[in-house]
C-alpha positions as CSV (number, residue, x, y, z in Angstrom):
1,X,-12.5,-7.3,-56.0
2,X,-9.2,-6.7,-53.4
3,X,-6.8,-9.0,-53.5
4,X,-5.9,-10.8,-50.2
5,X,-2.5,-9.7,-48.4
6,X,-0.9,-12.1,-46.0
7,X,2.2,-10.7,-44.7
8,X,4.0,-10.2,-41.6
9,X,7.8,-8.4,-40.3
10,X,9.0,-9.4,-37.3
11,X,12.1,-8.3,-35.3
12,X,12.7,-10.5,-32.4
13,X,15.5,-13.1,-30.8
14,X,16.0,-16.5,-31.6
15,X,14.3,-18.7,-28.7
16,X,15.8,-21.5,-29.2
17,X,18.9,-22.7,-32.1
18,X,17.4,-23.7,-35.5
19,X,16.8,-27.4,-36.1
20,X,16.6,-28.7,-39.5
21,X,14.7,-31.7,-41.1
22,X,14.2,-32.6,-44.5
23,X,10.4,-33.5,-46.4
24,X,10.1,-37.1,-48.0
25,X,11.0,-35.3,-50.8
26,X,14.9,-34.1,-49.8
27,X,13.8,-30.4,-49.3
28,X,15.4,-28.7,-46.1
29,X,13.2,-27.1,-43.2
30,X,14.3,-25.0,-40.6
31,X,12.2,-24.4,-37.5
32,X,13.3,-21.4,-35.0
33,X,10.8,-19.3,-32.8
34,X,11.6,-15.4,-32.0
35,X,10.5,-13.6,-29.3
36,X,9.4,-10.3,-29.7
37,X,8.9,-8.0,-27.2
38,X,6.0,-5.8,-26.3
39,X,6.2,-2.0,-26.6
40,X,5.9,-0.1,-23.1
41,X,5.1,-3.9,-21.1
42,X,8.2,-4.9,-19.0
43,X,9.1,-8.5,-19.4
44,X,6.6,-9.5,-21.7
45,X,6.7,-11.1,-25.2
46,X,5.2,-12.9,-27.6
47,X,6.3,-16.2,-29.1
48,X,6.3,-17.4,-32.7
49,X,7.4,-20.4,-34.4
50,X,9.0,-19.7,-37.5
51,X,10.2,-22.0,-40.7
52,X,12.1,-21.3,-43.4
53,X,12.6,-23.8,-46.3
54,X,16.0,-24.9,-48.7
55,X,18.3,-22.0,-49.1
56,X,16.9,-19.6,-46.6
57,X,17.3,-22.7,-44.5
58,X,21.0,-23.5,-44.9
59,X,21.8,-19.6,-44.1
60,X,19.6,-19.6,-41.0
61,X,21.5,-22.6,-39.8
62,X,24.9,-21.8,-40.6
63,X,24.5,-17.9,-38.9
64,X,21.8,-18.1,-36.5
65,X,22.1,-19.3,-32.7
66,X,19.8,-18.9,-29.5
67,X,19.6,-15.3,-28.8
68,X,20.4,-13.9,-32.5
69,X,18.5,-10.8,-33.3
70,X,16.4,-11.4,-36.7
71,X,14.1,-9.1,-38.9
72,X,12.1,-12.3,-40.3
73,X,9.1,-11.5,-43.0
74,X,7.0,-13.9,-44.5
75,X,3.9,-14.8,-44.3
76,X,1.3,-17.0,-41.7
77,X,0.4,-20.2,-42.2
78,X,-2.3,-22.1,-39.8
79,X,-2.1,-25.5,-39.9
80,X,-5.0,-27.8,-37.9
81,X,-5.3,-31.9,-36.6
82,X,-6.6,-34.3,-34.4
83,X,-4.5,-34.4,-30.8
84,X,-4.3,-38.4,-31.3
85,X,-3.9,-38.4,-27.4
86,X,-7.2,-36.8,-26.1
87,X,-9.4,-36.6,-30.1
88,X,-9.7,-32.9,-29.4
89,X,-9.0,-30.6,-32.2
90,X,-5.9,-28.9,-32.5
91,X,-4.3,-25.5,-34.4
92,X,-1.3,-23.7,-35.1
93,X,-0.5,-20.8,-36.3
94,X,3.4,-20.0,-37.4
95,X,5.4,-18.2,-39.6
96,X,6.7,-19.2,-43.3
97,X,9.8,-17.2,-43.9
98,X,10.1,-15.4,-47.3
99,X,13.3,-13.4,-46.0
100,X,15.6,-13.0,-42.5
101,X,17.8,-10.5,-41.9
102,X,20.7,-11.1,-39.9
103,X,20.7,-8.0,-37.5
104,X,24.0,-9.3,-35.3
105,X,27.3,-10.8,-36.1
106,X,27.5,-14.3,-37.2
107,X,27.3,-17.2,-34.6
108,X,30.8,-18.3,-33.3
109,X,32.5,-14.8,-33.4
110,X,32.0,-13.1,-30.5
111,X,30.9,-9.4,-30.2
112,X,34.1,-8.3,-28.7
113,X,35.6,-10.1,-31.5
114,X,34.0,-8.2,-34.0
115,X,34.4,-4.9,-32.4
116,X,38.3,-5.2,-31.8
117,X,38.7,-6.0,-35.4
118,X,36.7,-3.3,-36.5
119,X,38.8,-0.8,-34.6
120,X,42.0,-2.2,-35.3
121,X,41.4,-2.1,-39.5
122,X,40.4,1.6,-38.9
123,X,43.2,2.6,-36.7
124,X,45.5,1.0,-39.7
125,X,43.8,2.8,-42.8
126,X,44.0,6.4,-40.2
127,X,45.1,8.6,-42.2
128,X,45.8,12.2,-41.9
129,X,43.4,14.4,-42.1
130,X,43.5,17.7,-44.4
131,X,42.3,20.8,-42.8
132,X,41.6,23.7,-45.3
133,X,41.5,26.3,-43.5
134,X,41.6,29.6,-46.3
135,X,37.7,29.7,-46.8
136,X,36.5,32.5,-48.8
137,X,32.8,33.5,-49.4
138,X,33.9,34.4,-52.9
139,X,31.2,33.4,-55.1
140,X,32.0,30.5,-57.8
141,X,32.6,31.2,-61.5
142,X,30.7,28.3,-63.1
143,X,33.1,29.0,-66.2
144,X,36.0,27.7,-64.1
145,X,34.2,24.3,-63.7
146,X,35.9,21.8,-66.1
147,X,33.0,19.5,-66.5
């Protein structure tokens, strides 16, 4: 008999900036829904709420921000109760993050940031460049090799 599989990658942006809350029992939560958009549809998406629990949490929090692009994989989770207003019966279904990858810079520094810093540590470390430019089509001597 298969096993069942319950997995799903998403790359998307951050609708909305993470909000935490903490169980009964001092464990973190962090909610955040992506959107992701749909291949060949102009302006259209869909929306998914996403959690992530303790450590996952903290990192999601401390680098992510409304409009952060995220590769987030986990696994879905449908959750179901009673709407107490009307005593209809309601669902959810929403993502449980097993792993989110940061695919921009971190909140609070600024693309340009980034990118000027970037170029100015290269620009320092430029050194010059060696051009060899005696190239013979000799063929190599693996005796010479010292190794």
């Amino acid at each position: 008999m298969a096993k069942s599989i319950n997995q799903v990658i998403l790359m998307g942006r951050l609708t909305r900036d993470p909000e935490e809350r903490t169980t009964s029992t001092g464990k973190l939560i962090v909610s955040f829904g992506i959107a992701v958009d749909r291949v060949g549809q102009d302006d259209s998406a869909d929306f998914f709420d996403v959690t992530a629990w303790e450590k996952l949490g903290e990192l999601v929090i401390k680098y992510l921000g409304k409009g952060s692009r995220v590769l987030v994989q986990g696994r879905l989770r449908q959750d179901s109760w009673d709407d107490k207003e009307t005593g209809k019966k309601r669902s959810r279904v929403e993502v449980t993050a097993t792993d989110v990858t940061f695919l921009d810079s971190p909140k609070g520094s600024g693309e340009g940031q980034a990118t000027s810093s970037a170029s100015s540590t290269s620009s320092a470390k430029k050194t010059k460049d060696v051009v060899i430019e005696d190239i013979d089509d000799k063929p190599i001597d693996l005796s010479e090799i010292p190794f």
